[in-house]
LOSEKOL-896284 format. One record per residue (C-alpha): x, y, z; residue in three letters. Coordinates in steps of 0.05 Angstrom, whole numbers, plus 5000, padded with zeros to 4 digits. Layout:
N
XYZAla ...
This chain:
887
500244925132Unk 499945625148Unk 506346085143Unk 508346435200Unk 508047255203Unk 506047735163Unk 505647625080Unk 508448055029Unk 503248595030Unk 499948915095Unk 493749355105Unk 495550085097Unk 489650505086Unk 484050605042Unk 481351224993Unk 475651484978Unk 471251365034Unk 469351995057Unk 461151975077Unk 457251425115Unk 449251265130Unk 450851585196Unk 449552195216Unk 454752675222Unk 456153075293Unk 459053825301Unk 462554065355Unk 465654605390Unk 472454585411Unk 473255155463Unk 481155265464Unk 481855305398Unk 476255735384Unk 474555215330Unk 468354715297Unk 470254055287Unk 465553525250Unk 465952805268Unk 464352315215Unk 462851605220Unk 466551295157Unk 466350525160Unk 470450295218Unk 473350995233Unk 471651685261Unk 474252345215Unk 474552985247Unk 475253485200Unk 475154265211Unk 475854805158Unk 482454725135Unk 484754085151Unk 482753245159Unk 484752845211Unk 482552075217Unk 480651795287Unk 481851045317Unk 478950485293Unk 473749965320Unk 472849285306Unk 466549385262Unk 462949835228Unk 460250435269Unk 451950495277Unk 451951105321Unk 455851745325Unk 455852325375Unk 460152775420Unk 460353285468Unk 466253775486Unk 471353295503Unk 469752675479Unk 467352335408Unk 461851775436Unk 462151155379Unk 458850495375Unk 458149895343Unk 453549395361Unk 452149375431Unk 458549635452Unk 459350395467Unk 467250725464Unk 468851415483Unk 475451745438Unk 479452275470Unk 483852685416Unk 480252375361Unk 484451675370Unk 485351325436Unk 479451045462Unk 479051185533Unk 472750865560Unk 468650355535Unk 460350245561Unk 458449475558Unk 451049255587Unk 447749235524Unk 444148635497Unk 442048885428Unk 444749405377Unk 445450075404Unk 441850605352Unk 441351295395Unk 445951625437Unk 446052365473Unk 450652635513Unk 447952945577Unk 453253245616Unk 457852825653Unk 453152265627Unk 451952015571Unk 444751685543Unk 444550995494Unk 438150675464Unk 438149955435Unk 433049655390Unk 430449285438Unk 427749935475Unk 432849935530Unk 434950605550Unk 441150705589Unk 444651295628Unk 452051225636Unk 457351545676Unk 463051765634Unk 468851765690Unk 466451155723Unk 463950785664Unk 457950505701Unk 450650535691Unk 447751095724Unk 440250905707Unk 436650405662Unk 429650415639Unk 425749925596Unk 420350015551Unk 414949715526Unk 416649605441Unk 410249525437Unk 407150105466Unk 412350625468Unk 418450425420Unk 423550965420Unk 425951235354Unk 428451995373Unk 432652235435Unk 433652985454Unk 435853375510Unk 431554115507Unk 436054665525Unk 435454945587Unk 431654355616Unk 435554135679Unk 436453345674Unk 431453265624Unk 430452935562Unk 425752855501Unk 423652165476Unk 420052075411Unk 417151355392Unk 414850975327Unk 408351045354Unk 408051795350Unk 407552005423Unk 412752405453Unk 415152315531Unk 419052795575Unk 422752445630Unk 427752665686Unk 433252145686Unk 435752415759Unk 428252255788Unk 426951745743Unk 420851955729Unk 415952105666Unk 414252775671Unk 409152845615Unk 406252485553Unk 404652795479Unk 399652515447Unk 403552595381Unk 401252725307Unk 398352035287Unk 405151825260Unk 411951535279Unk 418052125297Unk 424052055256Unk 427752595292Unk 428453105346Unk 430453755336Unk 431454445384Unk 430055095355Unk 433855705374Unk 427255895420Unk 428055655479Unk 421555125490Unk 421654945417Unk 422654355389Unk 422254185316Unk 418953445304Unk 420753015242Unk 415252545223Unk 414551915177Unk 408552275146Unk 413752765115Unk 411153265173Unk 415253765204Unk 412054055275Unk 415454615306Unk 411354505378Unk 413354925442Unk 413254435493Unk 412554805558Unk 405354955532Unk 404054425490Unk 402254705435Unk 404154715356Unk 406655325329Unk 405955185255Unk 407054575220Unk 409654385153Unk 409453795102Unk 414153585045Unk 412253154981Unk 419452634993Unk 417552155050Unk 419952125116Unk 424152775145Unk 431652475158Unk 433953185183Unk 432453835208Unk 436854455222Unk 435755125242Unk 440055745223Unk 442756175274Unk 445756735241Unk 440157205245Unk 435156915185Unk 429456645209Unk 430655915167Unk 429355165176Unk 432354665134Unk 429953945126Unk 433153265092Unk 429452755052Unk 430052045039Unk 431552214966Unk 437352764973Unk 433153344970Unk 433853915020Unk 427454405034Unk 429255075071Unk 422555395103Unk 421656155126Unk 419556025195Unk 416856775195Unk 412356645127Unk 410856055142Unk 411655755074Unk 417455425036Unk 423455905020Unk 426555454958Unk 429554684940Unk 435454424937Unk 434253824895Unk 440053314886Unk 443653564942Unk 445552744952Unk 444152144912Unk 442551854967Unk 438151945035Unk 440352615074Unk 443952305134Unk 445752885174Unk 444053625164Unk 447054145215Unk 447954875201Unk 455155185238Unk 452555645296Unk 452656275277Unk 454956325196Unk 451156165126Unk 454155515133Unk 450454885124Unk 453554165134Unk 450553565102Unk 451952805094Unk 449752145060Unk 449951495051Unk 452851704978Unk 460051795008Unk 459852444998Unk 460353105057Unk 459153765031Unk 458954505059Unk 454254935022Unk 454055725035Unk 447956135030Unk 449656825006Unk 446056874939Unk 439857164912Unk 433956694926Unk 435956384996Unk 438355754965Unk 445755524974Unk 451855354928Unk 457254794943Unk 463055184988Unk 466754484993Unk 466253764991Unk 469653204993Unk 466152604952Unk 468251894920Unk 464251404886Unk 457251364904Unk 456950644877Unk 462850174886Unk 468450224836Unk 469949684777Unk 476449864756Unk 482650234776Unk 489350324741Unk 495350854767Unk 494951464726Unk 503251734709Unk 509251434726Unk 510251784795Unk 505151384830Unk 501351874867Unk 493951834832Unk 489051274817Unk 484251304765Unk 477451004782Unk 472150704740Unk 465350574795Unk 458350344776Unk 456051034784Unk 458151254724Unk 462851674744Unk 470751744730Unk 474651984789Unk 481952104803Unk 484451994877Unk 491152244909Unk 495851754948Unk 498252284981Unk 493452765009Unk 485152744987Unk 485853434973Unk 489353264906Unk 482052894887Unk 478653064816Unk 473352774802Unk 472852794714Unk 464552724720Unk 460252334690Unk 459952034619Unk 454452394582Unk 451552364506Unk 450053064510Unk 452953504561Unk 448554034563Unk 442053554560Unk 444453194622Unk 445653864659Unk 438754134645Unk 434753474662Unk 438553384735Unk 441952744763Unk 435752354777Unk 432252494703Unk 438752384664Unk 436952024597Unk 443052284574Unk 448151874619Unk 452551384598Unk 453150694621Unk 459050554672Unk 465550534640Unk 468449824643Unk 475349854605Unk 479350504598Unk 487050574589Unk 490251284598Unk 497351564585Unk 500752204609Unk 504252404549Unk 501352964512Unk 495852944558Unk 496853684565Unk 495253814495Unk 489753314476Unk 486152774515Unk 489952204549Unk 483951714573Unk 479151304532Unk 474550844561Unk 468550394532Unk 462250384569Unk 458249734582Unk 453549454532Unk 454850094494Unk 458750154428Unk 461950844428Unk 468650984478Unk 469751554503Unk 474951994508Unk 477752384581Unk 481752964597Unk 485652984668Unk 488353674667Unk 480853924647Unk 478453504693Unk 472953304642Unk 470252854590Unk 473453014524Unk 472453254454Unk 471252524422Unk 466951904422Unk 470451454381Unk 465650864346Unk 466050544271Unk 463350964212Unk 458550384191Unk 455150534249Unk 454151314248Unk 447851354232Unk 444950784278Unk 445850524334Unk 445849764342Unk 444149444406Unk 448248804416Unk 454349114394Unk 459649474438Unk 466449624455Unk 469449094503Unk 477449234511Unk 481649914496Unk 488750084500Unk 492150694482Unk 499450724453Unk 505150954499Unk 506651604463Unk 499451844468Unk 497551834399Unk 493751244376Unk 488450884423Unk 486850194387Unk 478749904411Unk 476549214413Unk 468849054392Unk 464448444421Unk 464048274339Unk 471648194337Unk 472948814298Unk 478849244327Unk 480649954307Unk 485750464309Unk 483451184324Unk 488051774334Unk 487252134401Unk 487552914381Unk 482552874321Unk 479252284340Unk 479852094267Unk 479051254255Unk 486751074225Unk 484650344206Unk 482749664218Unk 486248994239Unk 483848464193Unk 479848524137Unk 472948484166Unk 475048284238Unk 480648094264Unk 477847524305Unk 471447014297Unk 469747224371Unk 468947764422Unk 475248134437Unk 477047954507Unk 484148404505Unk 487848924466Unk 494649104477Unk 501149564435Unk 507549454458Unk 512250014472Unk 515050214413Unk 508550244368Unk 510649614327Unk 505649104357Unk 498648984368Unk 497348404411Unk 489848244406Unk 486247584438Unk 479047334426Unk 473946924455Unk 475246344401Unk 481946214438Unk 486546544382Unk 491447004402Unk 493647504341Unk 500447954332Unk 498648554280Unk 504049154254Unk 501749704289Unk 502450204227Unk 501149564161Unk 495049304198Unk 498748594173Unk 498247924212Unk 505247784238Unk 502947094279Unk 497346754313Unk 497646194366Unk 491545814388Unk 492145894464Unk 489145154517Unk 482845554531Unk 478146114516Unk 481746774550Unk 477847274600Unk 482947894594Unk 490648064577Unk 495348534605Unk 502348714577Unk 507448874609Unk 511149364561Unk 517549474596Unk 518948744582Unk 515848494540Unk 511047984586Unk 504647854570Unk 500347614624Unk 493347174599Unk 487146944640Unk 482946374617Unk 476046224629Unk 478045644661Unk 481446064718Unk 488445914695Unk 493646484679Unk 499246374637Unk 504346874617Unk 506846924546Unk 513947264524Unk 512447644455Unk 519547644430Unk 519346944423Unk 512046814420Unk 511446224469Unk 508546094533Unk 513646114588Unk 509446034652Unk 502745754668Unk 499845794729Unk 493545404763Unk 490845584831Unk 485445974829Unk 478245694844Unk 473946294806Unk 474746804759Unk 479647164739Unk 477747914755Unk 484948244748Unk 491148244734Unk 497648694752Unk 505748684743Unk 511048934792Unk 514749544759Unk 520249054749Unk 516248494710Unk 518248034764Unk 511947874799Unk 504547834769Unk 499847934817Unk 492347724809Unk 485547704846Unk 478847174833Unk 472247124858Unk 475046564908Unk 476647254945Unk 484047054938Unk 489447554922Unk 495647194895Unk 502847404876Unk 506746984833Unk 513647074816Unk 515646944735Unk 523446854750Unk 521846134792Unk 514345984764Unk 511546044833Unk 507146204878Unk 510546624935Unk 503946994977Unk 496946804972Unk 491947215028Unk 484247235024Unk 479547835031Unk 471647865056Unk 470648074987Unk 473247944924Unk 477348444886Unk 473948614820Unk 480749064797Unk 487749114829Unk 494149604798Unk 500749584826Unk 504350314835Unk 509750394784Unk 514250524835Unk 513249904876Unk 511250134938Unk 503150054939Unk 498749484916Unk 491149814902Unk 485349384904Unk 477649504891Unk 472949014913Unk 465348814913Unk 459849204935Unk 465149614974Unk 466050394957Unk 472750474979Unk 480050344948Unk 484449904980Unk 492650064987Unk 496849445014Unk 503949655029Unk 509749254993Unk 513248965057Unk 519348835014Unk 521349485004Unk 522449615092Unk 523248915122Unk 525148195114Unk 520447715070Unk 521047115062Unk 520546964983Unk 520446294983Unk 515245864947Unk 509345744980Unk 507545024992Unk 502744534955Unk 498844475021Unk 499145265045Unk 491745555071Unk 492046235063Unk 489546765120Unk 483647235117Unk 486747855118Unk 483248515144Unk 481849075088Unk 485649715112Unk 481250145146Unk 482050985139Unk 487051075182Unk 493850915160Unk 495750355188Unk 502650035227Unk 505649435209Unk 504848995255Unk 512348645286Unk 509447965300Unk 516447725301Unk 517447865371Unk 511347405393Unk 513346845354Unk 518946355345Unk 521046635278Unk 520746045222Unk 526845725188Unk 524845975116Unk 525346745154Unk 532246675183Unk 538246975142Unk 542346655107Unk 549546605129Unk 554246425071Unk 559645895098Unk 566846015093Unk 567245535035Unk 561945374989Unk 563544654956Unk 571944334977Unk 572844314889Unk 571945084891Unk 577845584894Unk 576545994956Unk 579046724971Unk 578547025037Unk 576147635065Unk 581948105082Unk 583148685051Unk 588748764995Unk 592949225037Unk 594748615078Unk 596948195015Unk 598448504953Unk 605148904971Unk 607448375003Unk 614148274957Unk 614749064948Unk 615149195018Unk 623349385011Unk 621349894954Unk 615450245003Unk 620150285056Unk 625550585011Unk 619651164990Unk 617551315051Unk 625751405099Unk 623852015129Unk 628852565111Unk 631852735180Unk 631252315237Unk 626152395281Unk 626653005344Unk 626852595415Unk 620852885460Unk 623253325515Unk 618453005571Unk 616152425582Unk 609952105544Unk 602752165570Unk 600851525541Unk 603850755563Unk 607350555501Unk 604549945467Unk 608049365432Unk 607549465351Unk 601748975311Unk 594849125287Unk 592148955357Unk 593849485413Unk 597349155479Unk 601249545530Unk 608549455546Unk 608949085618Unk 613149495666Unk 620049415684Unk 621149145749Unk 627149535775Unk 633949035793Unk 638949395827Unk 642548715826Unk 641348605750Unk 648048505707Unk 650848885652Unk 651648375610Unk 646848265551Unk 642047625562Unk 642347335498Unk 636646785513Unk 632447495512Unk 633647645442Unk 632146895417Unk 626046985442Unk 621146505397Unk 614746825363Unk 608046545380Unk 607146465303Unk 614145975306Unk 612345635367Unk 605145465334Unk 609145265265Unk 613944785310Unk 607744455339Unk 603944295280Unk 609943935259Unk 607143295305Unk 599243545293Unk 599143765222Unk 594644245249Unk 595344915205Unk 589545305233Unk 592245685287Unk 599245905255Unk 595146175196Unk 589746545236Unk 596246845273Unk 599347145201Unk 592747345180Unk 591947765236Unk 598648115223Unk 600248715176Unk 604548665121Unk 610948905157Unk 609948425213Unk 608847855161Unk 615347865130Unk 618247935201Unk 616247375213Unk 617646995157Unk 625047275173Unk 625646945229Unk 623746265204Unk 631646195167Unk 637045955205Unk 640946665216Unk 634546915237Unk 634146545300Unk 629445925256Unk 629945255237Unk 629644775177Unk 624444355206Unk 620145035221Unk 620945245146Unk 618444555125Unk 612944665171Unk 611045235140Unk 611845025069Unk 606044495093Unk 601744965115Unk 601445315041Unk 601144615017Unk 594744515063Unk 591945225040Unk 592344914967Unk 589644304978Unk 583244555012Unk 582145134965Unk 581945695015Unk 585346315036Unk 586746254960Unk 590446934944Unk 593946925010Unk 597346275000Unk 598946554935Unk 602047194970Unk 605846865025Unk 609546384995Unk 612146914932Unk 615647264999Unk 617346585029Unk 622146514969Unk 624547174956Unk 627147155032Unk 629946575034Unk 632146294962Unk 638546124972Unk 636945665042Unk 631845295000Unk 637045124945Unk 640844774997Unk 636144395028Unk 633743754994Unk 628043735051Unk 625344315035Unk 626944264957Unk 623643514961Unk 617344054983Unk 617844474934Unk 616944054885Unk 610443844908Unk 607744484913Unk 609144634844Unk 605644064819Unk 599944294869Unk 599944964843Unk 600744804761Unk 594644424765Unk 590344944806Unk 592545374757Unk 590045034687Unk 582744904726Unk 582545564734Unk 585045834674Unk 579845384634Unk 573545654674Unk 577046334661Unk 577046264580Unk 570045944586Unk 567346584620Unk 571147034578Unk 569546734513Unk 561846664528Unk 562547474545Unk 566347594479Unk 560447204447Unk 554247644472Unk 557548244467Unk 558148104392Unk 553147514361Unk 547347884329Unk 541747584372Unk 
């Protein structure tokens, strides 16, 4: 049964994803005298320009092929071509495609697609319809490159994996001439600031610069790295060509020497995507496949460039991720690449990135990124604090398969002074030995490190100097799956692969308890404020263990794979975890249940909860980027509720770049019963004392109404008005009504009516009826409607000499006998009958009816009373007791 509306988290964006395999495009934006670079990133388009980031709309899938003209960013995905206006609304879309679109030019008010099944189509942009289509033979003439020569009216350049070259006019439709080629398929197209010449990429790792009016090469060059993926030529008056490789290296060649000007090796760990120098200035733009977009600047010695800016994340996907700080505005990120990086919640321009773990620093920079014996493994574990971070290192981290941790500095941005490993094993290294779980205290000082031979130590973070050992050998037979020190530095809370679980003193290094836990555990996570201790087992259970009292107070069974993380709610409330079944589920500890469940296309491999509640961040497999999911609870209703036993949770959507909206789906849907609000009834249970709703003003001062009028007599009468009022005058009571007009009787007497003054009240007229009904409702809605004044009027006027009745007073001596009897309206019953019998005291006295009354409400009222005053000393005395027991 699947549960209507959104869950309790919801897509908001993702970080880190910054660089594609797609080629960038760079564009000019007239009115604002400005470049702008579109970047394909996933589903989305970025537009960046020198200052700033902006994130475009997003399609339904990943995007193949970029490019744009001076209005509008061209983007497709499979066979479907969309046109964005203002980088976000998608204004036309181009379908007539069979197969996966993979080239695309703009031409004008055209623009030009290519499929992979050699299908070449000219659209109009306005009109969205297809101005021109031409097929070609794959096998003779498949086309790999598409250009547009400047200055040639309505023509454009088509390169093919066979190595020819055609020249075609798309108005005529016709193939204006054929080049034979170079022997060897063209990777790309390029036009030279010549007019005529056009720069051809081969496979070969050829670069032609031909003129093709005359069809002839004008000098030709070859590089040692495959296949050219680029080519770009600078504009600002030096004579320079710059071509990509598959392998990240950038070659710039002196087109007036003819020879290659210098390398830039490394430029990407990956293949050179897109390469584009800004029209004009020493700028060069490139892009890979490595998420990473850089602007170099050439205006050194040697013609080679230097990183202006960049923006970069992990070039392999990320393993773990934990909030760094308590203000929950930066994520620390552990990926496969080896690298440690920092990203901002709030804008990417608060990135670090800390580098990558290294034996030897200044080895590793010497041999280059590619030759790097040097590098560490990828860091799987690492724990980091903020306190004293300024002043000594506040991240360690163990590497995988490798026995030293490391230590981190944020505020350098670096990796820090230590390596922390056991002294046995200074002087070798051993090989199936290594570090497998790290915490570090919550002052900063101490980090403790768990070992696969079930040693754990205690090193101090500013010297790096080991402080001890848990255990006298080892503290546990097996590996250590988890490490943990509570918040005060009195407990360490280690668990092994043998299925103990251990409690050390921090500073002894003394066994305080061990438990032998239902299965072998895969990780632990603590959850200091509180004192919870979550557990996964191998056997894809989680159970959640309170170390005050050392027992297992949840377990919980659901999940259908492994265990890859774990994460609290600032408040301790919920645990949150994510498996290999690509499930992400919340469970809350208060209840023991499962309240959201959603699935992802991948798995999560790490997941941290902000610590101030507002994001969920999730890293998953084979996937570059991080993940934020917005806490819905925080801004809107959710429903809480347990899930049920036979709930199928929905594939949810990972965020894409841009942030994204909630979605209402409330207002499409008939909203369920488990999402409608509760509305408390006026009395919970009939054995319950009930008190209403009005304020106290209309109750309390009740019997010291004479003394409030006596304070506030004015001193001196009030001054009649000399004109008339502006206003109608209205009859006195909480409600405002108008005085009806006098009709004017010139034949009305003089003498006083005195039916007129015994006028009845609607409150005695609806106390005379209920005699016969016993109906009590509407005279007490009546006096709770009234203020206090108009109360005791009332009442008043229920004694003889008031204009009343007995029968009326026993009518009302019912209706407070009702109130009590139901249990409602509890103070008010309590209020109206202490003025009842200050008014009228001595009437009662004489009337056995109403004394015969009386009696029974005392006898209502006395035992009211001693139920209440029981639950009363209950309460009181189980207060008195934990505000003073020694627990």
């Amino acid at each position: 049964m699947a549960r209507e509306g959104a869950g309790l988290f919801a897509a908001f964006r993702v970080l880190g994803r910054f660089s594609g395999h797609v080629p960038h495009v760079l564009r000019y934006h007239g009115r604002h005298r400005e470049f702008y670079l579109a970047l394909a990133v996933g589903r989305s388009v970025h537009t960046y320009n020198v200052s700033k980031r902006r994130a475009g709309n997003t399609l339904p899938e990943d995007i193949t092929c970029l490019a744009a003209d001076r209005m509008l960013i061209f983007a497709s995905y499979d066979n479907i071509l969309h046109a964005f206006a203002r980088n976000k609304e998608v204004v036309h879309t181009y379908e007539g495609h069979k197969a996966k679109i993979h080239l695309l030019q703009p031409f004008g008010d055209h623009v030009i697609s290519v499929d992979v099944d050699d299908v070449l189509i000219v659209w109009n942009i306005q009109s969205e319809e297809e101005y021109l289509r031409i097929d070609f033979d794959k096998a003779t003439f498949a086309v790999s490159a598409l250009l547009h020569p400047s200055t040639y009216l309505n023509k454009i350049l088509l390169g093919s994996e066979q190595g020819t070259l055609q020249l075609w006019n798309i108005r005529s439709n016709k193939l204006l001439h054929s080049f034979p080629g170079w022997g060897s398929a063209v990777t790309t197209l390029e036009q030279a600031p010549a007019v005529d010449v056009i720069a051809v990429g081969l496979v070969s790792g050829h670069i032609i610069v031909h003129n093709i009016k005359y069809d002839e090469t004008l000098m030709k060059f070859q590089q040692d790295w495959g296949p050219i993926t680029a080519i770009s030529f600078r504009t600002d008056g030096h004579p320079v060509m710059a071509a990509g490789s598959p392998v990240g290296h950038i070659a710039l060649w002196d087109l007036e020497e003819k020879k290659l000007m210098c390398q830039m090796q490394d430029a990407h760990s990956t293949a050179i995507a897109g390469m584009t120098f800004v029209p004009g200035e020493p700028l060069l733009i490139t892009n890979g496949a490595d998420n990473a977009l850089r602007v170099w600047i050439f205006d050194g010695p040697g013609g080679t460039g230097r990183v202006l800016r960049s923006r970069m994340g992990h070039s392999a996907p990320p393993t773990r991720i934990r909030y760094h700080g308590q203000d929950g505005k930066q994520i620390l990120s552990a990926g496969q690449d080896g690298t440690l990086q920092s990203f901002s919640t709030v804008h990417e321009k608060f990135n670090k990135s800390l580098g990558r773990g290294s034996i030897n620093k200044k080895k590793s920079k010497k041999k280059g990124l590619k030759l790097d014996t040097m590098a560490l493994p990828p860091i799987t574990s690492f724990a980091s604090e903020v306190a004293h971070q300024s002043d000594w290192d506040g991240i360690v981290a163990c590497h995988q398969g490798y026995i030293t941790c490391t230590t981190w500095n944020y505020q350098k941005t670096s990796m820090g002074a230590h390596k922390l490993k056991p002294e046995e094993f200074s002087k070798h290294k051993p090989v199936d030995i290594y570090a497998t779980a790290v915490d570090i205290t919550s002052c900063g000082n101490f980090c403790v490190i768990g070992m696969s031979t079930g040693q754990v130590d205690v090193y101090n973070m500013q010297s790096g100097i080991h402080r001890g050992r848990y255990g006298k050998e080892t503290a546990h037979e097996g590996a250590i799956r988890g490490v943990a020190v509570d918040g005060l530095n009195q407990l360490v809370i280690t668990a092994g692969s043998e299925g103990l679980i251990k409690f050390w003193k921090f500073k002894m290094k003394d066994l305080v308890y061990s438990t032998e836990l239902p299965s072998s555990p895969s990780g632990i996570l603590l959850h200091r404020d509180s004192g919870i201790l979550g557990i996964a087992f191998d056997d894809f259970t989680i159970s959640v263990l309170d170390i005050e009292t050392r027992k297992i107070v949840r377990t919980f069974s659901g999940h259908h794979g492994r265990i890859n993380d774990m994460t609290f709610s600032p408040d301790g409330r919920w645990l949150i975890t994510s498996s290999m079944d690509c499930s992400i589920k919340t469970w809350d500890l208060p209840s023991g249940c499962l309240i959201d469940c959603f699935l992802v296309d991948s798995a999560a491999v790490s997941l941290t909860m902000s610590p101030t509640g507002d994001f969920l961040a999730s890293a998953h497999v084979d996937d570059l980027g991080i993940y934020l999911w917005s806490n819905r609870s925080l801004y809107s209703l959710v429903s809480l509720r347990p899930l049920p036993a036979d709930y199928e949770p929905s594939l949810v959507t990972l965020p894409s770049t841009c942030p994204m909206q909630d979605m209402d789906v409330s207002g499409d849907e008939e909203p369920c019963d488990e999402m409608i609000e509760y509305v408390s009834p006026e009395q919970l249970g009939e054995q319950l004392v009930t008190l209403s709703l009005l304020p106290e003003s209309r109750w309390k001062n009740l019997l010291n109404l004479d003394i409030i009028k006596k304070k506030n007599k004015p001193k001196e009468p009030p001054k009649v008005p000399k004109s008339a009022p502006f206003f109608i005058p209205t009859l006195p009571g909480l409600i405002p009504r108008f005085i009806p007009p006098e009709e004017e009787d010139d034949t009305q007497s003089k003498v006083v009516n005195l039916g007129v003054l015994a006028q009845k009240s609607d409150f005695y007229i609806h106390l005379e009826e209920a005699l016969s009904t016993n109906e009590y409702k509407a005279p007490l809605d009546l006096l709770k409607s009234l203020g206090p004044s108009n109360i005791e009027l009332e009442l008043r006027g229920l004694a003889p000499e008031g204009g009343g009745s007995v029968e009326v007073m026993l009518s009302f001596l019912r209706m407070i006998g009702v109130m009590l009897n139901k249990k409602y309206d509890f103070e008010l019953a309590q209020a109206y009958l202490a003025l009842f019998l200050k008014l009228h005291i001595k009437i009662l006295s004489l009337e056995p009816k109403l004394l015969e009354e009386l009696s029974k409400l005392s006898v209502q009222l006395e035992e009211t009373w001693i139920h209440l005053r029981a639950l009363f000393n209950q309460s009181l005395c189980v207060l008195t007791y934990m505000k003073s027991a020694l627990l």
